[in-house]
C-alpha positions as CSV (number, residue, x, y, z in Angstrom):
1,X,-68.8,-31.8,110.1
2,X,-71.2,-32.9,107.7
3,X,-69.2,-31.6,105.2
4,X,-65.6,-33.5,106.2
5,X,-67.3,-36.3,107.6
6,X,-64.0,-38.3,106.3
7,X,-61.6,-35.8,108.6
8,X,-63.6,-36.0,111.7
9,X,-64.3,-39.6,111.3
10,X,-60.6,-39.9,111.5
11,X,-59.4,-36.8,114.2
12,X,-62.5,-36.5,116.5
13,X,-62.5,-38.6,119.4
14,X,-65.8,-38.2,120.0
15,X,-67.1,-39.8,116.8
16,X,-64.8,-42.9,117.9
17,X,-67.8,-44.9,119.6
18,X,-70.1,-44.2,116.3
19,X,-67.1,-45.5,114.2
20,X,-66.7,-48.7,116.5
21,X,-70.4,-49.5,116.3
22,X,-70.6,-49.3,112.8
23,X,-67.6,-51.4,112.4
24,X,-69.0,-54.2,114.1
25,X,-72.0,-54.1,111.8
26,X,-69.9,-54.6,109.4
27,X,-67.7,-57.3,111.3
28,X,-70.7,-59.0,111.4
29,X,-71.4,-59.4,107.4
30,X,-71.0,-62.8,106.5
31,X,-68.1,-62.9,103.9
32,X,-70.3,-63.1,100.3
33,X,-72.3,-59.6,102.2
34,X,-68.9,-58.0,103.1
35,X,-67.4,-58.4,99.1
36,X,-70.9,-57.0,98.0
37,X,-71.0,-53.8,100.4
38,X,-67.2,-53.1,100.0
39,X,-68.1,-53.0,96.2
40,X,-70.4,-49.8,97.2
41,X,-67.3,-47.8,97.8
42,X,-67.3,-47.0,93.9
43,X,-70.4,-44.9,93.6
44,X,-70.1,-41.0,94.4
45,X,-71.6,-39.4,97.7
46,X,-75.5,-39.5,97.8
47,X,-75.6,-41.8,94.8
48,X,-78.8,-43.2,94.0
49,X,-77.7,-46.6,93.0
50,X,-80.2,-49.0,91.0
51,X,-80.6,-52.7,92.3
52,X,-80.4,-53.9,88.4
53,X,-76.9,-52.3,88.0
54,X,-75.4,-53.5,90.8
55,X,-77.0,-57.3,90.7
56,X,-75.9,-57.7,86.6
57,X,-72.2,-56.0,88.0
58,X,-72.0,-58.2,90.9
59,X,-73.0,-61.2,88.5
60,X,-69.7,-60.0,85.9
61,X,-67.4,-60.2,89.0
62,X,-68.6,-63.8,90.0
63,X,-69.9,-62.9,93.8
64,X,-72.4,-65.7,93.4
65,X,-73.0,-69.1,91.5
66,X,-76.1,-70.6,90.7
67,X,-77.8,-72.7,93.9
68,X,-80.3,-75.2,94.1
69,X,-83.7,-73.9,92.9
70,X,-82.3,-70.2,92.6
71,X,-80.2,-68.3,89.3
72,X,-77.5,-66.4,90.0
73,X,-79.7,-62.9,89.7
74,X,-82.0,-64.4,92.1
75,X,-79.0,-65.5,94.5
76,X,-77.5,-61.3,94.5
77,X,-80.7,-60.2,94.9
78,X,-81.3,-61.7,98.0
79,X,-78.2,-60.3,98.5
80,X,-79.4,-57.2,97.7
81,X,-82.4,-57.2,100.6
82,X,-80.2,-58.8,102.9
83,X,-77.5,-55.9,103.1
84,X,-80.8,-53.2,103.1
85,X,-82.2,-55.4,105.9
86,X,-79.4,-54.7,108.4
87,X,-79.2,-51.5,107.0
88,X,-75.8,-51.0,105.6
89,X,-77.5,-49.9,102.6
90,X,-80.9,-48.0,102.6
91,X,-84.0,-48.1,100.1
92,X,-84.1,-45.0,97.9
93,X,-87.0,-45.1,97.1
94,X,-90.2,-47.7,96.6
95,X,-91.3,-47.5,93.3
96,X,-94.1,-48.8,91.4
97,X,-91.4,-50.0,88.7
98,X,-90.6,-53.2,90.5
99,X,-91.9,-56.1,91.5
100,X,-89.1,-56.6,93.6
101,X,-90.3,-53.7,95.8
102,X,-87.1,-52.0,95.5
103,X,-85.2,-50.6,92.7
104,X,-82.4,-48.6,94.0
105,X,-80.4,-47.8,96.8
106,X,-78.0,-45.6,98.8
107,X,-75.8,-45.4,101.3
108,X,-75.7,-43.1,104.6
109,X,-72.5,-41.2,104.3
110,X,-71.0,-42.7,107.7
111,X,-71.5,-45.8,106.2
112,X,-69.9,-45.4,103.1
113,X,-67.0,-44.1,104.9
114,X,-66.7,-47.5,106.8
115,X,-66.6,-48.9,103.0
116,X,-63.9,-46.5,101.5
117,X,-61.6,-47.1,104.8
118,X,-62.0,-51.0,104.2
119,X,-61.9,-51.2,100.4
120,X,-58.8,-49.2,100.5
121,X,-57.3,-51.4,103.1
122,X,-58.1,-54.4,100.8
123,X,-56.9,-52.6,97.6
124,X,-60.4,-53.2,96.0
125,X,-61.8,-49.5,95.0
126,X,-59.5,-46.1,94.3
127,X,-61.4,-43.1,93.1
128,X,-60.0,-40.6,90.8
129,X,-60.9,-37.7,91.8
130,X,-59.7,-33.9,92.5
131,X,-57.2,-33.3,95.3
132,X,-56.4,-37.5,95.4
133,X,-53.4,-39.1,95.8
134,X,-51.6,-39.4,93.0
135,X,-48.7,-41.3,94.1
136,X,-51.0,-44.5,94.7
137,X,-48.8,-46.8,92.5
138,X,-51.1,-49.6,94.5
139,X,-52.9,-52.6,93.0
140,X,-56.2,-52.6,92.8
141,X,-59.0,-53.9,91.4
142,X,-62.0,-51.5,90.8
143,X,-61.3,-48.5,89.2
144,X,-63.5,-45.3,89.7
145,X,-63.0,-41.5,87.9
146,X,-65.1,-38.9,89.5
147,X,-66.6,-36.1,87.3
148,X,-64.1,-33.4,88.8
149,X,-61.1,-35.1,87.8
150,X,-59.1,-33.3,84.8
151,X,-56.0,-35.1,84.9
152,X,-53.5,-36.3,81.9
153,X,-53.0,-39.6,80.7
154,X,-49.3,-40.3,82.3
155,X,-51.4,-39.6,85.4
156,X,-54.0,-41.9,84.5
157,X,-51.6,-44.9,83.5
158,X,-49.2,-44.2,86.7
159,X,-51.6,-44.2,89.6
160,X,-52.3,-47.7,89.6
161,X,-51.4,-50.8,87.7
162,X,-54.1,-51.0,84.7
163,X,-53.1,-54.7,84.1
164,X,-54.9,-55.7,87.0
165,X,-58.2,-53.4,87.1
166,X,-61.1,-55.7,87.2
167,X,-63.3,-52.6,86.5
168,X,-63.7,-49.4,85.4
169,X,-66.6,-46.5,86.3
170,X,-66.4,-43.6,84.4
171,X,-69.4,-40.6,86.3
172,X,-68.1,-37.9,83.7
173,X,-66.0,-36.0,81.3
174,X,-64.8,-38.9,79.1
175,X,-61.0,-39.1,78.2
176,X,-60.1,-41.5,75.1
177,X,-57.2,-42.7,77.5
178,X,-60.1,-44.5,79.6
179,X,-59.9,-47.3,78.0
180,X,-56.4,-48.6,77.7
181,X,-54.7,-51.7,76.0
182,X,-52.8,-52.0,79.8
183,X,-56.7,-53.5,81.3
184,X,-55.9,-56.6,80.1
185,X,-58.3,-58.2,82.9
186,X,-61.0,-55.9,82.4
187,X,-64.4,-57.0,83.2
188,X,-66.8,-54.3,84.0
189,X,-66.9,-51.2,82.0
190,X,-69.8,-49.1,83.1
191,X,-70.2,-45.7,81.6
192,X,-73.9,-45.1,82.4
193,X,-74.6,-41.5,82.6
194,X,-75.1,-38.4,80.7
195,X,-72.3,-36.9,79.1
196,X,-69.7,-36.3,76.4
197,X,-69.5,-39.9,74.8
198,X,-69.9,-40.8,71.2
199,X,-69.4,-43.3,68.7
200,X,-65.7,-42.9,68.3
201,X,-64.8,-43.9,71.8
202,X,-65.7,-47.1,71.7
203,X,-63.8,-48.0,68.7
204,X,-61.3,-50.2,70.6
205,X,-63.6,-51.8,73.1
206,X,-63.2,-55.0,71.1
207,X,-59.6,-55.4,72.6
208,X,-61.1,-55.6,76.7
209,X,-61.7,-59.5,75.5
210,X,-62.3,-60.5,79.0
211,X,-65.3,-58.1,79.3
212,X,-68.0,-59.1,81.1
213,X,-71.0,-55.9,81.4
214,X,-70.9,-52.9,79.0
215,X,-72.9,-49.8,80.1
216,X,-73.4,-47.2,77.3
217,X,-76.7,-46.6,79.0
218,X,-78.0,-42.9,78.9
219,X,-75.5,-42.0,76.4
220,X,-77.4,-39.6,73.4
221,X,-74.4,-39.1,71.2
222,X,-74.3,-43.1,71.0
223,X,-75.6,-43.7,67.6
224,X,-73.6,-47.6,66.7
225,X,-71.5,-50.3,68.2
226,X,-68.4,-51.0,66.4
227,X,-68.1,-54.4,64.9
228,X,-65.1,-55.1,67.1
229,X,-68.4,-56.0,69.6
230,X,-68.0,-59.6,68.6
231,X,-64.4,-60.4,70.1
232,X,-65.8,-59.8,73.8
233,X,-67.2,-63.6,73.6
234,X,-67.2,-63.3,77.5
235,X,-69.5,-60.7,77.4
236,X,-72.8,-60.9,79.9
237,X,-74.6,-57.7,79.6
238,X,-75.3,-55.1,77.2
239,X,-77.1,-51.9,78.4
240,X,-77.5,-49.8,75.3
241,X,-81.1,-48.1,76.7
242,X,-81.5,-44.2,76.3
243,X,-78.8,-44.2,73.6
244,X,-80.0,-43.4,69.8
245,X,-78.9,-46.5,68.6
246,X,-81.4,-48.2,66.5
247,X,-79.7,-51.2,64.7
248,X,-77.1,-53.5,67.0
249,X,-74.1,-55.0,64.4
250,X,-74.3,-59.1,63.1
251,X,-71.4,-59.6,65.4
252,X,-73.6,-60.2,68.5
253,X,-74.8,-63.4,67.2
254,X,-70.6,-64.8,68.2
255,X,-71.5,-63.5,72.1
256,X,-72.7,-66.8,73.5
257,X,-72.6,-66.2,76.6
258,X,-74.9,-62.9,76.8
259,X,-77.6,-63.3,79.5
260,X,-78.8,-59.6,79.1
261,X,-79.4,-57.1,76.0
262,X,-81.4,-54.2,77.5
263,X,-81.6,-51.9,74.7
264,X,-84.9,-48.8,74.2
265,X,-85.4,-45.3,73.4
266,X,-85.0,-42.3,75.5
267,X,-88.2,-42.5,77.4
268,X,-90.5,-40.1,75.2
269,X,-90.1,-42.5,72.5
270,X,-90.9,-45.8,71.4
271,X,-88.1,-47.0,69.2
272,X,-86.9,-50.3,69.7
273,X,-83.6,-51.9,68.4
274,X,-83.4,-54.1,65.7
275,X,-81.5,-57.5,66.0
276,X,-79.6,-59.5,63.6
277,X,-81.1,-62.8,62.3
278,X,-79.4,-65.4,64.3
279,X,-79.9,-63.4,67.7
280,X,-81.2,-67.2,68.2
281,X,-78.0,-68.9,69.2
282,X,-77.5,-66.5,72.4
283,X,-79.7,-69.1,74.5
284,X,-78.8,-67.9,77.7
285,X,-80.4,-64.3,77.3
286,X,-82.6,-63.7,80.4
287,X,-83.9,-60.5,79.3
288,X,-84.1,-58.8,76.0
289,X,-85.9,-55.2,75.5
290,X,-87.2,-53.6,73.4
291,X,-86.9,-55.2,70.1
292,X,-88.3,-53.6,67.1
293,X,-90.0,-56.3,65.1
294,X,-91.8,-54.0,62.5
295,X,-88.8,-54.9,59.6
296,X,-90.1,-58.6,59.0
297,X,-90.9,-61.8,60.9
298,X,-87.3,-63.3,61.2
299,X,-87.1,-61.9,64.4
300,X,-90.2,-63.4,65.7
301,X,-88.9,-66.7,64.8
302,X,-85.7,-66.3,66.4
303,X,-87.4,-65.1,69.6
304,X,-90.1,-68.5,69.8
305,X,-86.5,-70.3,70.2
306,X,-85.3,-68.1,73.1
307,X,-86.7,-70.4,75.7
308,X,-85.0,-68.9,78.7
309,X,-86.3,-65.7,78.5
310,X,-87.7,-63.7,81.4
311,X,-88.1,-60.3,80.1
312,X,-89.1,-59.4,76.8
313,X,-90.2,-56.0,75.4
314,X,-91.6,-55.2,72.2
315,X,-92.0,-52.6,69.7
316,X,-93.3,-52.5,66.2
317,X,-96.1,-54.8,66.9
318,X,-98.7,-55.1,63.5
319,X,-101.4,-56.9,62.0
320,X,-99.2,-58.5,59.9
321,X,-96.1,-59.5,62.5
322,X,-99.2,-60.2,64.6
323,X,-99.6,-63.9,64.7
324,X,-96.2,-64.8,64.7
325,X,-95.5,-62.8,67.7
326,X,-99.1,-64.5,69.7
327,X,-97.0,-68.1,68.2
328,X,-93.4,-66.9,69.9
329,X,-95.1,-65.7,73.5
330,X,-96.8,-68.5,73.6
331,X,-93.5,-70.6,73.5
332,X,-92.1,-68.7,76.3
333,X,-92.8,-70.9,78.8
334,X,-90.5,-68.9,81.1
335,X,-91.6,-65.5,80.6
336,X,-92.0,-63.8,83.6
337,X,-92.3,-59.9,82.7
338,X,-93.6,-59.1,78.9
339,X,-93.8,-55.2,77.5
340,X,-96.1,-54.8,74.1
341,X,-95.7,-51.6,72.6
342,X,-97.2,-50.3,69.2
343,X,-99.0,-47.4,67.7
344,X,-101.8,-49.9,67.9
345,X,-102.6,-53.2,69.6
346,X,-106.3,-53.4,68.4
347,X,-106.9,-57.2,67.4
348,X,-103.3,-57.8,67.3
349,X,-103.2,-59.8,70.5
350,X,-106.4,-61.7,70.1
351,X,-104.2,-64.9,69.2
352,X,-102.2,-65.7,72.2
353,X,-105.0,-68.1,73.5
354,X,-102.4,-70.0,75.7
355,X,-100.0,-67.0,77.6
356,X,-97.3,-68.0,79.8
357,X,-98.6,-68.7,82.9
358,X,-95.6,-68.0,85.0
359,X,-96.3,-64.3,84.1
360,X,-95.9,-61.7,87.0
361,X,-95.3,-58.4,85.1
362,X,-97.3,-57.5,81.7
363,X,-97.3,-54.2,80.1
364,X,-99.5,-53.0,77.2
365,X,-98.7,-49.4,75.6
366,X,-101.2,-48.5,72.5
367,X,-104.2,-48.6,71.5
368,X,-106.5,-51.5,72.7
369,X,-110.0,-50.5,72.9
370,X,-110.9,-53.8,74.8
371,X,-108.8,-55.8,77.2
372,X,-107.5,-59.2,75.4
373,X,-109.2,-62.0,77.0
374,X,-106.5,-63.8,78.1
375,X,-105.7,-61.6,80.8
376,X,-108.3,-63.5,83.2
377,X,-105.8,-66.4,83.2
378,X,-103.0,-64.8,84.4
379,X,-102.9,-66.6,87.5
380,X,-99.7,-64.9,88.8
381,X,-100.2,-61.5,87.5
382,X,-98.6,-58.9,89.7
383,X,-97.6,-55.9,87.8
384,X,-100.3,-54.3,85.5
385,X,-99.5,-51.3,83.3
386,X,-101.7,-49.7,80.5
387,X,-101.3,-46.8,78.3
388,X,-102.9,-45.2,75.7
389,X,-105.2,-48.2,75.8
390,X,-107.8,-46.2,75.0
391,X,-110.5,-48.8,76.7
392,X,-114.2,-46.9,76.9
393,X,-115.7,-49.6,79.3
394,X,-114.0,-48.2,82.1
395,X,-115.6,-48.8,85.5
396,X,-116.4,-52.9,83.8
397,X,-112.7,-53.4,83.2
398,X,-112.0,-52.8,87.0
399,X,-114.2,-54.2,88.7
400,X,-113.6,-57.3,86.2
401,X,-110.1,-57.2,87.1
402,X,-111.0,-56.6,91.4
403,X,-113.2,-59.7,91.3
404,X,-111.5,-62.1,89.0
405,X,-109.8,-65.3,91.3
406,X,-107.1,-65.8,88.7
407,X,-105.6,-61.6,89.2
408,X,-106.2,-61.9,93.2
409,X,-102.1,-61.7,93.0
410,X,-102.2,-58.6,91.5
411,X,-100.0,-55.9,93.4
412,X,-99.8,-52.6,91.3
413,X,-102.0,-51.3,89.1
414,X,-100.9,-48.5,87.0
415,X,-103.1,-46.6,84.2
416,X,-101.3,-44.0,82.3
417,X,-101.9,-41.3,80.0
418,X,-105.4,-42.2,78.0
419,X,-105.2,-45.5,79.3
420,X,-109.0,-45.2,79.6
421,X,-111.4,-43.0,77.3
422,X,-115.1,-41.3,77.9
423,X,-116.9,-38.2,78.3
424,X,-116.6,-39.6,82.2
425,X,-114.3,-41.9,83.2
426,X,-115.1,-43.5,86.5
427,X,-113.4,-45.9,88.2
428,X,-115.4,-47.8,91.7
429,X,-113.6,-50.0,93.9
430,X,-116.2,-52.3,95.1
431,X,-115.9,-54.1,98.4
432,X,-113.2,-57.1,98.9
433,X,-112.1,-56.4,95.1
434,X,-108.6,-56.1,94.9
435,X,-106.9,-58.1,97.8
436,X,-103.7,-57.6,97.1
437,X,-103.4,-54.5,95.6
438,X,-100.5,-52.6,97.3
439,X,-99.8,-49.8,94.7
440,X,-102.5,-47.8,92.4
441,X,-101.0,-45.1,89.8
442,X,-103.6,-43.4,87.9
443,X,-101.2,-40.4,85.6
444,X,-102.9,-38.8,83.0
445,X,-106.1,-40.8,82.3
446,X,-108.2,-38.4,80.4
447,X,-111.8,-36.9,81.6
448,X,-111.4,-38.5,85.0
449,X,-114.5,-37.6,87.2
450,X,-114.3,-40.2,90.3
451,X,-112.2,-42.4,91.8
452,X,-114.1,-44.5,94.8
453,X,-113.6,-46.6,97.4
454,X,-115.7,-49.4,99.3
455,X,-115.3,-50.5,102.6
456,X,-113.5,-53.4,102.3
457,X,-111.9,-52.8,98.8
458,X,-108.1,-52.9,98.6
459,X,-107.4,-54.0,102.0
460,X,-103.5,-54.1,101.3
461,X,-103.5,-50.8,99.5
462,X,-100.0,-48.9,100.7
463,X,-99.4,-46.5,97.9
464,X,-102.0,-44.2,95.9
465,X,-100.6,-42.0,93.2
466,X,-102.5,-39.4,91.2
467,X,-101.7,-36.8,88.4
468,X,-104.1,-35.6,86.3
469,X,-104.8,-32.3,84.4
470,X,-104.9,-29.6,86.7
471,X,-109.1,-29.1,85.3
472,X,-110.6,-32.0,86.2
473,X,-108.6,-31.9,89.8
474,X,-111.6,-30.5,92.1
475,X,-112.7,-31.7,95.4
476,X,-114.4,-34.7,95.8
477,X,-112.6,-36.4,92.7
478,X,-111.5,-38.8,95.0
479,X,-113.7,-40.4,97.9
480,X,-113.6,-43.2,100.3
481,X,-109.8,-43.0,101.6
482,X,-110.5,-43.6,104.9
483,X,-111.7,-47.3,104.2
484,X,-107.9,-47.8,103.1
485,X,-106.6,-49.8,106.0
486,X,-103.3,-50.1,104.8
487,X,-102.5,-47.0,103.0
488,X,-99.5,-45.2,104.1
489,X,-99.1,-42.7,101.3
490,X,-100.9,-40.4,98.5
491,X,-98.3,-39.4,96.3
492,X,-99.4,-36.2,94.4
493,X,-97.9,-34.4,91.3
494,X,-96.5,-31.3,93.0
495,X,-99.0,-28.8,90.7
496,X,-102.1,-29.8,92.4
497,X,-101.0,-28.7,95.6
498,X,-102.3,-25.1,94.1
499,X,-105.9,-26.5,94.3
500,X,-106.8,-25.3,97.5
501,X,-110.1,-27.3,98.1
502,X,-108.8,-30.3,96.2
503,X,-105.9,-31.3,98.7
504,X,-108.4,-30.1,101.7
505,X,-110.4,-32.6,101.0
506,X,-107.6,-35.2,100.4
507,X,-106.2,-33.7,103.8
508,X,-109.6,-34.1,105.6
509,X,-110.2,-37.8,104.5
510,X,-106.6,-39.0,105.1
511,X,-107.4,-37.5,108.6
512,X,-110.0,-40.0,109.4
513,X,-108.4,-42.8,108.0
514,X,-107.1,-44.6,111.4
515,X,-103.4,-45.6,109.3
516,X,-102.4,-42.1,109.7
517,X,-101.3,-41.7,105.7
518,X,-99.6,-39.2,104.6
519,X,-100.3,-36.7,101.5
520,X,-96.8,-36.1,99.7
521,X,-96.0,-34.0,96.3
522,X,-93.6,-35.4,93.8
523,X,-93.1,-33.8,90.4
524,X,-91.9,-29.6,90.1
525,X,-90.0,-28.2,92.6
């Protein structure tokens, strides 16, 4: 049944009462909830579908306007938790990635049937895919082709009118016919994924004029964006990250009205983009990452007159670029999530003596040996991330940040790989430090001998996740679990499960913690 979930939803009686119950959740969607969950119907089965995607797609299709003390973004993320707290869509996962809580989603598969029956009564979504219907001939205004579909062109441009596609989401094996001069009212072309895209098939994007979001994202053979760029002045979002391109074209200075540029490296490295002088005159970008500011100080200048800005990432960060980027954060008055990433930060961030204070998410990737001072007055800090830091005063630096008034707000912690340095790196969690602490990754912090626990100490604690080299993982590494009033999980990287007396001992002191947490493997297999 499982596997024709579609057949029996429609021939067994049986399944009739399910089907009527789940309709009238979905009778009971106000009507800005039922336009977002019908939108659903695009994504394959058992999709993992991220809340970023969907939010800047829902924003290119106008499902929300601004309101009174909230953007748009903030507006269809609400949205967002709205439709997961009545369940039509479910949280994939809680990551330490978000400050939101949750980045992705997906959708039980009697669910999603309730959305393809609607949306195809609506004429919203028709899916290409093997065994369809080709004699469709329909209007309709999102556009999907599945990964098993193989069919021609004539097929392509006769199974539904192309003049009025509002968007198109390609989940593999790219055609050049895709992207036709017919879509005319084009406004979402997502191709996120990993396959057989290059250069050459975006040659003619610049004709969708009424574009909206591009997706390139993923996208290896990607290497440049055609000049043609700058004719899409209606153009929102640009999601160029995990492609190789380095460089974006001077066009993108004409695109106004872009709110978004998310452009990095695949994830091993840390190239940013470089952007034209005059990136300047797009004033309503929200967020822009990661910027590679290493080939002179224009950039930095055009980036102090970004006021808007939320997000920012950076690469290329030196002593010389080094004060003018400390002059352009400082400016940023509505930064709320800043990412600094060089070969070394050492000295080069001494300078920002006033940082934004409305900054919740901060990110520092290179060497720092010492923590900048001007951490302490980050008053809404709630996302900390270090790597490669490098920082010897280890068990100083946490308790400093447990017991300073001004990081009380602080909600996940993550160290990474050589965040901190020593012959013995210890980390203490004294009592009534960290009092909102709900998430703790420690991955890959070298020589770690002890990770501890007071009573009292990270009362709100929910999520503790370790990988370490497989060495230094021996009983006893970690102690005072059971203190944890709140923890529900201890994620573990799937290798250390082969260290017999290690997870014992995790086993035996999640055992006498009274939350009940549980000790799960992520990682190999």
């Amino acid at each position: 049944m499982n596997e024709h979930i579609s057949a029996e939803m429609e021939m067994n009686p049986e399944l009739e009462t399910i089907k009527a119950i789940l309709m009238k959740s979905y009778d009971g969607l106000p009507y800005y909830l039922k336009a977002c969950f019908l939108y659903l119907a695009i994504f394959p089965e058992d999709q993992q579908i991220a809340r970023r995607r969907l939010v800047r797609r829902w924003i290119a299709e106008s499902y929300s306007s601004e309101v009174r003390g909230m953007s748009v973004e903030e507006v269809l993320d609400s949205y967002f938790m709205k439709l997961i707290s009545r369940s039509m869509i479910l949280p994939s996962q809680r990551t330490i990635c978000s400050r939101k809580g949750v980045d992705s989603c997906h959708v039980h598969d009697l669910i999603r049937e309730i959305a393809i029956s609607k949306s195809m009564e609506e004429n919203l979504v028709f899916t290409l895919e093997e065994g369809c219907n080709l004699n469709n001939q329909g209007i309709v205004r999102h556009l999907a082709v599945s990964s098993n579909w193989k069919g021609y062109q004539c097929e392509f441009e006769n199974i539904v009118d192309l003049s009025r596609v509002r968007s198109l989401t390609v989940f593999g094996n790219w055609s050049s016919f895709y992207i036709s001069d017919k879509m005319r009212l084009l406004r979402v072309l997502d191709l996120e994924g990993e396959w057989d895209l290059v250069d050459h098939h975006l040659h003619h994007i610049g004709k969708l004029v009424h574009l909206r979001y591009l997706s390139v994202r993923g996208h290896v053979g990607i290497r440049h964006l055609p000049n043609s760029l700058g004719n899409l002045r209606q153009l929102q979002t640009l999601d160029i990250s995990g492609t190789r391109i380095t460089k974006l074209p001077r066009a993108i200075i004409k695109l106004v009205k872009m709110q978004g540029i998310l452009a990095s490296g695949r994830q091993w490295t840390s190239h940013g983009v470089e952007m034209p002088r005059g990136i300047w005159k797009l004033k309503a970008l929200h967020p822009l990452r990661v910027v590679d500011v290493s080939v002179g100080k224009t950039i930095l200048q055009d980036i102090k007159m970004l006021t808007r800005l939320r997000k920012l990432g950076v690469t290329g960060i030196n002593q010389r670029n080094s004060q003018e980027l400390c002059s352009a954060i400082a400016c940023l008055s509505s930064l709320e999530s800043l990412s600094l990433h060089s070969h070394s930060l050492s000295g080069c961030l001494d300078g920002l003596s006033s940082p934004p204070e409305n900054l919740q998410s901060l990110k520092l990737i290179g060497n720092l040996v010492k923590l900048p001072e001007w951490i302490q007055e980050l008053k809404n800090l709630v996302k900390l991330k270090l790597e490669r830091s490098r920082i010897s005063e280890h068990d100083a630096a946490i308790q400093a940040f447990g017991n300073l008034p001004n990081l009380a707000n602080l909600a996940t912690l993550r160290l990474l790989d050589y965040s901190f340095v020593g012959e013995e790196v210890c980390f203490s969690f004294c009592g009534e430090a960290f009092p909102s602490l709900k998430v703790l990754q420690l991955n890959g912090v070298g020589n770690l001998k002890s990770v501890g626990f007071e009573e009292g100490a990270a009362p709100k604690l929910e999520l503790l996740q370790y990988w370490g080299t497989y060495n230094s993982t021996t009983a006893g590494l970690f102690f005072g679990l059971a203190y944890l009033p709140s923890l529900k999980e201890f994620l573990l990287y799937s290798s250390h499960w082969e260290n017999t007396e290690f997870v014992e001992d995790l086993q035996g002191q999640l055992a006498k913690n009274g939350n009940k947490p549980v000790l799960k493997s992520w990682g190999r297999g």
